[in-house]
MDAnalysis code that builds the backbone (N, CA, C; Angstrom):
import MDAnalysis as mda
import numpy as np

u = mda.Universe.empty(420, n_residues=140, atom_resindex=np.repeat(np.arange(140), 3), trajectory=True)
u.add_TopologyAttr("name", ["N", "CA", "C"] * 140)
u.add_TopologyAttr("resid", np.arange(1, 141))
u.add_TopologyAttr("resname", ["UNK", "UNK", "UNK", "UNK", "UNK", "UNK", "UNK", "UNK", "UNK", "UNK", "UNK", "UNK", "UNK", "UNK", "UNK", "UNK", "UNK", "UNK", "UNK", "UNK", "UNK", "UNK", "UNK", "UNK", "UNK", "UNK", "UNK", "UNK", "UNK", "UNK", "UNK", "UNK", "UNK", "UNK", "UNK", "UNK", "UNK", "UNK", "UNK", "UNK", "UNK", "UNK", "UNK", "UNK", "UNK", "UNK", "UNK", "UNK", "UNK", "UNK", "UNK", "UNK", "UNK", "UNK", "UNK", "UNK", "UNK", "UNK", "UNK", "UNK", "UNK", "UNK", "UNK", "UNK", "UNK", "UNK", "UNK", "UNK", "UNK", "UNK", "UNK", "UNK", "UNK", "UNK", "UNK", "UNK", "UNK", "UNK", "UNK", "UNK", "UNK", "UNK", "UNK", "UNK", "UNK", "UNK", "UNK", "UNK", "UNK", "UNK", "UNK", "UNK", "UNK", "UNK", "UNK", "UNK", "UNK", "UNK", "UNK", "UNK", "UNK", "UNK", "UNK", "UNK", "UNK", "UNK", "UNK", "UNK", "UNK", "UNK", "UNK", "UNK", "UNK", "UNK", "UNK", "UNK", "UNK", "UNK", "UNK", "UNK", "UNK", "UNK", "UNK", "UNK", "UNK", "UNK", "UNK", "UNK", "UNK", "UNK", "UNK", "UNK", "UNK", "UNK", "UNK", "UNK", "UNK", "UNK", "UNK", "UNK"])
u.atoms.positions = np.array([
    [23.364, -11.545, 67.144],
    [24.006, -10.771, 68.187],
    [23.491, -9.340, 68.116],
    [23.930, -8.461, 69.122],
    [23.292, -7.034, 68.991],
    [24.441, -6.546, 70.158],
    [24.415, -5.177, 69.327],
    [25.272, -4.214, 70.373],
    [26.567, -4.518, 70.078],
    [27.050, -4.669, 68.726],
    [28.279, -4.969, 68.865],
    [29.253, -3.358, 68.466],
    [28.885, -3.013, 68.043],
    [29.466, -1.506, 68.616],
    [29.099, -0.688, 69.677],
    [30.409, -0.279, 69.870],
    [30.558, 0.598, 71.267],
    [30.906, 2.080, 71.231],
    [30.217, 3.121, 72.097],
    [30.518, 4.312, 71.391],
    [30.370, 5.218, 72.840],
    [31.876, 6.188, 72.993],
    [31.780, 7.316, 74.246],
    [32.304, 8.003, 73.371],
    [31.588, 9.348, 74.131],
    [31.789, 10.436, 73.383],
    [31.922, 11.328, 74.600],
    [32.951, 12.638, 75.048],
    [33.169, 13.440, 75.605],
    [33.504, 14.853, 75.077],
    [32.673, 15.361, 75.800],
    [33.568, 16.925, 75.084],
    [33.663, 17.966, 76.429],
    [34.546, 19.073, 76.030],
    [34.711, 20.117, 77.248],
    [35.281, 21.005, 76.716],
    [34.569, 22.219, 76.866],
    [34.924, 23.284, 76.512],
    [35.400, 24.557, 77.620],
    [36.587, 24.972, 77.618],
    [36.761, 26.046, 78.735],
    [37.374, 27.400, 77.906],
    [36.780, 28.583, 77.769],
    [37.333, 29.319, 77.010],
    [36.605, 30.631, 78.139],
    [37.539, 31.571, 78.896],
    [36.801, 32.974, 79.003],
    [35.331, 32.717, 80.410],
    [34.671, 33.132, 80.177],
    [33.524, 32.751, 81.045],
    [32.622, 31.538, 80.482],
    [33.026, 30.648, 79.345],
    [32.730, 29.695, 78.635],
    [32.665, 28.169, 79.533],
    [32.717, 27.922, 80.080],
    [32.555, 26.315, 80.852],
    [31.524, 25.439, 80.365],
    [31.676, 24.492, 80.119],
    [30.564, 23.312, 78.944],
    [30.812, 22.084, 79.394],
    [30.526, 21.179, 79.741],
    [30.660, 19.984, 79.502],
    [29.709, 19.096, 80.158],
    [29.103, 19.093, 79.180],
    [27.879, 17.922, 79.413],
    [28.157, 16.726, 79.922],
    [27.191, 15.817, 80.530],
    [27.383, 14.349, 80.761],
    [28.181, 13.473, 79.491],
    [29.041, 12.691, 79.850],
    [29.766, 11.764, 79.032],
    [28.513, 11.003, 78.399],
    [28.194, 10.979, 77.177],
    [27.303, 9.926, 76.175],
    [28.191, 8.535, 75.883],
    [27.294, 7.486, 76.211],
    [27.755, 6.001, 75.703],
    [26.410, 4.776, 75.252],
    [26.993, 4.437, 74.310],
    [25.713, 4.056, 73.961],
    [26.548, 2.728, 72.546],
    [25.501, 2.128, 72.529],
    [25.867, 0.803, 71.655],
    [25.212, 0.658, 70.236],
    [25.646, 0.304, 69.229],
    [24.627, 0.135, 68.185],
    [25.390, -1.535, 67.829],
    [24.126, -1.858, 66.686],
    [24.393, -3.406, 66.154],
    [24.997, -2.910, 65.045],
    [25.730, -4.124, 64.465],
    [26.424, -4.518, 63.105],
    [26.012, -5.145, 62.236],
    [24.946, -5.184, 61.295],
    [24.608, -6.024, 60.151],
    [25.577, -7.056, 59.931],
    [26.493, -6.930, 59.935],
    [27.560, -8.312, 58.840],
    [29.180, -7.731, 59.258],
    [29.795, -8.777, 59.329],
    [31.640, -8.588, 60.068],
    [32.077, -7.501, 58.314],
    [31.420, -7.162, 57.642],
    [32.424, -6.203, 56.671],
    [33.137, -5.279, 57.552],
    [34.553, -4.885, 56.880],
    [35.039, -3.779, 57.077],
    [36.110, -4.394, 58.225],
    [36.769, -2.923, 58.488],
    [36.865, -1.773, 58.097],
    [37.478, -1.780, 56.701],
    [36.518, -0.501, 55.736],
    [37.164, -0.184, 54.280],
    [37.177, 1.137, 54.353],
    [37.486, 1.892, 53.552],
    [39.200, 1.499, 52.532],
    [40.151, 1.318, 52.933],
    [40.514, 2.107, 54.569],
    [42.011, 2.213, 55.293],
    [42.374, 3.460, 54.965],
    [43.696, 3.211, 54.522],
    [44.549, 4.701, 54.200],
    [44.085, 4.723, 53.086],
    [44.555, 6.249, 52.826],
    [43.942, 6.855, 51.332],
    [45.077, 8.112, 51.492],
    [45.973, 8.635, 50.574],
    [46.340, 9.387, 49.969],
    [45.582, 10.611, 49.449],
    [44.921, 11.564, 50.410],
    [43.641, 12.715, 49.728],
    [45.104, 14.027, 49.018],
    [44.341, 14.240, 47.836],
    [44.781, 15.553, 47.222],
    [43.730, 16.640, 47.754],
    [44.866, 17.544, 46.905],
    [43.998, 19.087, 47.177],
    [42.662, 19.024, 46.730],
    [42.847, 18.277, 45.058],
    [41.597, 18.163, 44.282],
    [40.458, 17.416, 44.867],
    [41.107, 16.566, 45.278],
    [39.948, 15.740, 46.163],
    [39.534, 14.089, 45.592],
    [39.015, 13.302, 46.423],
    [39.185, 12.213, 45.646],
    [37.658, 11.605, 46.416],
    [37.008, 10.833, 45.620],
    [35.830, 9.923, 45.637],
    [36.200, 9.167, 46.707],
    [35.577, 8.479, 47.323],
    [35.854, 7.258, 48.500],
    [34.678, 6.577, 48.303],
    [35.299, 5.164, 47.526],
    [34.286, 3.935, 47.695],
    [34.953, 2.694, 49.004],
    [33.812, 2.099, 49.096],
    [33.643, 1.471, 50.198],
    [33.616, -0.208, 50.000],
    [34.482, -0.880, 48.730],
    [34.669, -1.946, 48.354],
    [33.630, -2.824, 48.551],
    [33.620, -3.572, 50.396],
    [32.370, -4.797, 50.168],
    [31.227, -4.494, 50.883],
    [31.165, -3.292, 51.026],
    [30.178, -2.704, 51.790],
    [28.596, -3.120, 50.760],
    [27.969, -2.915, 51.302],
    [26.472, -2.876, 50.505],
    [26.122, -1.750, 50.920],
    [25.709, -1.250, 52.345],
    [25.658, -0.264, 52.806],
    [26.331, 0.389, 54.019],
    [27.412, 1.681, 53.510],
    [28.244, 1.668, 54.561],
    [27.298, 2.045, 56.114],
    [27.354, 1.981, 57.094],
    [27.294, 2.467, 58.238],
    [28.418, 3.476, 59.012],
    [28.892, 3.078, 60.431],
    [29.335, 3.337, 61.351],
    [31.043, 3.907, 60.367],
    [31.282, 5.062, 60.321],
    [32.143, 5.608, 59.941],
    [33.637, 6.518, 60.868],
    [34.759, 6.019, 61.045],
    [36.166, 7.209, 61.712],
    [36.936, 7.494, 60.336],
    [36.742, 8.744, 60.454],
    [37.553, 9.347, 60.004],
    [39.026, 10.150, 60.371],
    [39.930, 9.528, 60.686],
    [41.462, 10.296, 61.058],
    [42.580, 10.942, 59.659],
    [42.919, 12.011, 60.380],
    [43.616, 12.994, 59.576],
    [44.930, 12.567, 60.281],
    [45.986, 11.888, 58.792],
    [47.362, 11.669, 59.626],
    [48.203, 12.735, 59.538],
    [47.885, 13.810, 58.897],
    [48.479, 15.519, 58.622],
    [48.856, 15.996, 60.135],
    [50.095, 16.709, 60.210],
    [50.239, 17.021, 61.201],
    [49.807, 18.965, 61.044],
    [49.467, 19.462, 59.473],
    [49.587, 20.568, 59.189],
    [48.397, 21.326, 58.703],
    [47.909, 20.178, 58.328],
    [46.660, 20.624, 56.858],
    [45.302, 19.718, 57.463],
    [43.995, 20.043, 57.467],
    [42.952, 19.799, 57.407],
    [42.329, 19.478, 56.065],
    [41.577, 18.189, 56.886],
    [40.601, 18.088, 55.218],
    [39.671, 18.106, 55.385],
    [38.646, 18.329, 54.524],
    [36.857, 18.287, 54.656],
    [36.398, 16.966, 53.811],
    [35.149, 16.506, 54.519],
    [34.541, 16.248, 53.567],
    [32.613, 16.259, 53.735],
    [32.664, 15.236, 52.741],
    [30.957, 15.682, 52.426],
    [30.619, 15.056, 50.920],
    [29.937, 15.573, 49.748],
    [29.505, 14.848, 48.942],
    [29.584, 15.597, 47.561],
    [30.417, 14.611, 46.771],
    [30.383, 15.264, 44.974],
    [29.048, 15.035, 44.215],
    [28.357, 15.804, 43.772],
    [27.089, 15.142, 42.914],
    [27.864, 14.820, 41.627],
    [28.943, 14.630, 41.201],
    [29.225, 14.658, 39.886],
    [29.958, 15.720, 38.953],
    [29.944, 16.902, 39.289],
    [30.274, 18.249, 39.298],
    [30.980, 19.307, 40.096],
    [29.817, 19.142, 41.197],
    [30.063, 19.913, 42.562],
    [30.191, 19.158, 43.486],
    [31.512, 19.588, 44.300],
    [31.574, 19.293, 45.925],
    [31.147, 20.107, 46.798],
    [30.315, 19.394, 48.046],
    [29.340, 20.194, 48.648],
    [29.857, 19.726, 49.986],
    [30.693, 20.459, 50.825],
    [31.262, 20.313, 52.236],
    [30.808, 20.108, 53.229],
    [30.586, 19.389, 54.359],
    [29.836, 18.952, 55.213],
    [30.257, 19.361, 56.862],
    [31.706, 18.698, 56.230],
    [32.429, 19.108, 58.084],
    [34.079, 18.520, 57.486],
    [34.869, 18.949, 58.361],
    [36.647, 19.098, 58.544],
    [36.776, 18.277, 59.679],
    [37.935, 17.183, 59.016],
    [38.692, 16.648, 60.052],
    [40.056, 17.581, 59.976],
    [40.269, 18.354, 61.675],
    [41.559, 19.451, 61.542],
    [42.981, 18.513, 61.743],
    [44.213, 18.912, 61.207],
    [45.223, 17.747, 61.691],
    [45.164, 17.153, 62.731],
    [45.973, 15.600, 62.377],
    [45.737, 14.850, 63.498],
    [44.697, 14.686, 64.581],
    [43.953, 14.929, 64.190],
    [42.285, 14.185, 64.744],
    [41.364, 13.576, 64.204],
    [40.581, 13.109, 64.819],
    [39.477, 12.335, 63.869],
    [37.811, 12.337, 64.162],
    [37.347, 11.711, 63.315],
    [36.165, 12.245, 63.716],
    [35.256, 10.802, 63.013],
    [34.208, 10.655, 63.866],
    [33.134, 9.424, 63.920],
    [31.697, 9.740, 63.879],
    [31.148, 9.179, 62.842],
    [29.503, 9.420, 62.664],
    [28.879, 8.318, 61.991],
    [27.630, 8.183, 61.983],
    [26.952, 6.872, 60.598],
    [26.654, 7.935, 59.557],
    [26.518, 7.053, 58.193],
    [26.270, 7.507, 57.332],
    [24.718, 7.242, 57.168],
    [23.957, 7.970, 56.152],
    [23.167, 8.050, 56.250],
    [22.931, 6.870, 55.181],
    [21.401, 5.567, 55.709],
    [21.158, 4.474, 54.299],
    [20.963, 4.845, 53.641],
    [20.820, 6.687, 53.294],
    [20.754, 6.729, 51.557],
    [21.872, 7.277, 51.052],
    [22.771, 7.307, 51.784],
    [24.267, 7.674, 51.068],
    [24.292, 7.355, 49.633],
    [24.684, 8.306, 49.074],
    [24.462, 8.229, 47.233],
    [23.407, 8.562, 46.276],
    [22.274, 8.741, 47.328],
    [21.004, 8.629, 46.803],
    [20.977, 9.717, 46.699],
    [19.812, 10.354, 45.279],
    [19.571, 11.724, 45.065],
    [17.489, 12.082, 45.794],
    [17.551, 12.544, 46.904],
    [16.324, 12.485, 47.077],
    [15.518, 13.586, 46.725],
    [14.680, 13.617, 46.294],
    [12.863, 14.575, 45.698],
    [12.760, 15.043, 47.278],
    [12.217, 16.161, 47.296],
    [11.860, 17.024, 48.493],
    [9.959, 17.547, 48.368],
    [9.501, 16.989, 46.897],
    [8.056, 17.288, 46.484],
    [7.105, 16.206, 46.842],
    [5.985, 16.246, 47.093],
    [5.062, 15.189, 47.924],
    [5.702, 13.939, 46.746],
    [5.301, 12.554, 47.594],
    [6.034, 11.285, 46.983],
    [7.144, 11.146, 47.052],
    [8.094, 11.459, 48.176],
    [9.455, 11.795, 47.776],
    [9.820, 10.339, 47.728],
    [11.003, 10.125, 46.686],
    [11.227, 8.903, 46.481],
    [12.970, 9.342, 45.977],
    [13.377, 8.059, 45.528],
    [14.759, 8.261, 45.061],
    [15.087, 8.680, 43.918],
    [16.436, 8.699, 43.371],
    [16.758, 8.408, 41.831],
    [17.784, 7.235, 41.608],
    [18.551, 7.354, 40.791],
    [19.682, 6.333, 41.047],
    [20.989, 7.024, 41.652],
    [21.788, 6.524, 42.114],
    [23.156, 6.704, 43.190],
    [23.853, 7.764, 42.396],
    [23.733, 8.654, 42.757],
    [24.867, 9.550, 41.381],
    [25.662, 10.673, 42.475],
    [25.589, 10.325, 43.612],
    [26.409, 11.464, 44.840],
    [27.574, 10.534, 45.792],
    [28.749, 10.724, 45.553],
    [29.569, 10.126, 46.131],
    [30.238, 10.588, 47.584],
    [30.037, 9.923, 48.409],
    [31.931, 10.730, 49.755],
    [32.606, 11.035, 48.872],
    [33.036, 12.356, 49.197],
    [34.116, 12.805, 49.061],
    [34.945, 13.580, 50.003],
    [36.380, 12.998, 49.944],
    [37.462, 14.229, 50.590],
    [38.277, 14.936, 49.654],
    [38.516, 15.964, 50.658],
    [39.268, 17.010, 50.132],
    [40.583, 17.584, 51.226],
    [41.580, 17.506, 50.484],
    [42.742, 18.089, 51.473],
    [43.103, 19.622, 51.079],
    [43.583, 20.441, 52.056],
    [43.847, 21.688, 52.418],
    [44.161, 22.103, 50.925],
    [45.543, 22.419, 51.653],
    [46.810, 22.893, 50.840],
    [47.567, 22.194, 50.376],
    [47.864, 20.728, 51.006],
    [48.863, 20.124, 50.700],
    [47.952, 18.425, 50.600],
    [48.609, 17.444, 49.852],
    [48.031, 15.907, 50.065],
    [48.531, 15.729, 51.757],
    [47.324, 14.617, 52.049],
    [47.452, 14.213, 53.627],
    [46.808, 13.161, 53.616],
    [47.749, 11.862, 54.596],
    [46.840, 10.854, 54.912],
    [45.838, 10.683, 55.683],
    [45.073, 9.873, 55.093],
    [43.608, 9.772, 56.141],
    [43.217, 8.025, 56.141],
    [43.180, 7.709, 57.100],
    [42.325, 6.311, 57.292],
    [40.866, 6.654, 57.716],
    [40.082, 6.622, 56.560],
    [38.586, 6.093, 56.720],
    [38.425, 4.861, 56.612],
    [38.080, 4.362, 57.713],
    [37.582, 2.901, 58.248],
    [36.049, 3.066, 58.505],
    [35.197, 2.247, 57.201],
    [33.366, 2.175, 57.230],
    [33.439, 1.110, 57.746],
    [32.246, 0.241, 58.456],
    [31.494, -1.211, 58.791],
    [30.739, -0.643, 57.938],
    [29.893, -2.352, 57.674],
    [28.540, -1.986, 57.132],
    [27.265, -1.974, 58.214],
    [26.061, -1.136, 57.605],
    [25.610, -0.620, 58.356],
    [24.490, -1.750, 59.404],
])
């Protein structure tokens, strides 16, 4: 089969002498394999917490919703040490992207670039306060 995801996207901006809004984007992608959606809800702290992706092999097609009616969370990627922020889901909204097939991967930027082994995880992070979030991955 092919095209089994479906995807519109709208935006509009009116602020001041500001007016924006591009043509509505829609567009389809395929599904490797019926996995998913994983993890569901998740309980994020302030500190922040890892997000694995159970039977995934490789996650794909990613929503992220913030069930906070108060607090925003970010996320993006722990190497192990450091968390390195990417983008904020603000309360109660959500937000949809693919992940990239080398999610985890540490890549060389010097001629030959090649991999290492998986040592960079998703991670979220909540505000001020813990907030629920359903991240729902397919695989890719």
């Amino acid at each position: 089969m092919a095209n089994e995801i479906s995807i519109s996207t709208t935006i509009r901006i009116k602020k001041g002498n500001l007016n924006y809004s591009p043509p509505a984007a829609r567009f389809t992608e395929d599904l490797s394999d019926d996995k998913g959606p994983t993890p569901g809800f998740l309980t994020i702290s302030v500190d922040g917490e890892n997000v694995t992706f159970g039977e995934l092999a490789t996650p794909g097609r990613v929503r992220i919703q913030n069930l906070d009616p108060d607090n925003y969370v970010e996320f993006g990627v722990h190497d192990g040490s450091l968390f390195h922020p990417l983008g904020e889901v603000l309360p109660g909204t959500e937000a949809t992207f693919r992940f990239s097939r080398n999610l985890g991967e540490e890549l060389t930027v010097a001629p030959g670039t090649g991999s290492t082994a998986p040592v960079n995880y998703f991670f979220i992070k909540a505000d001020t306060a813990p907030c629920g979030v359903i991240v729902d991955a397919f695989e890719a």
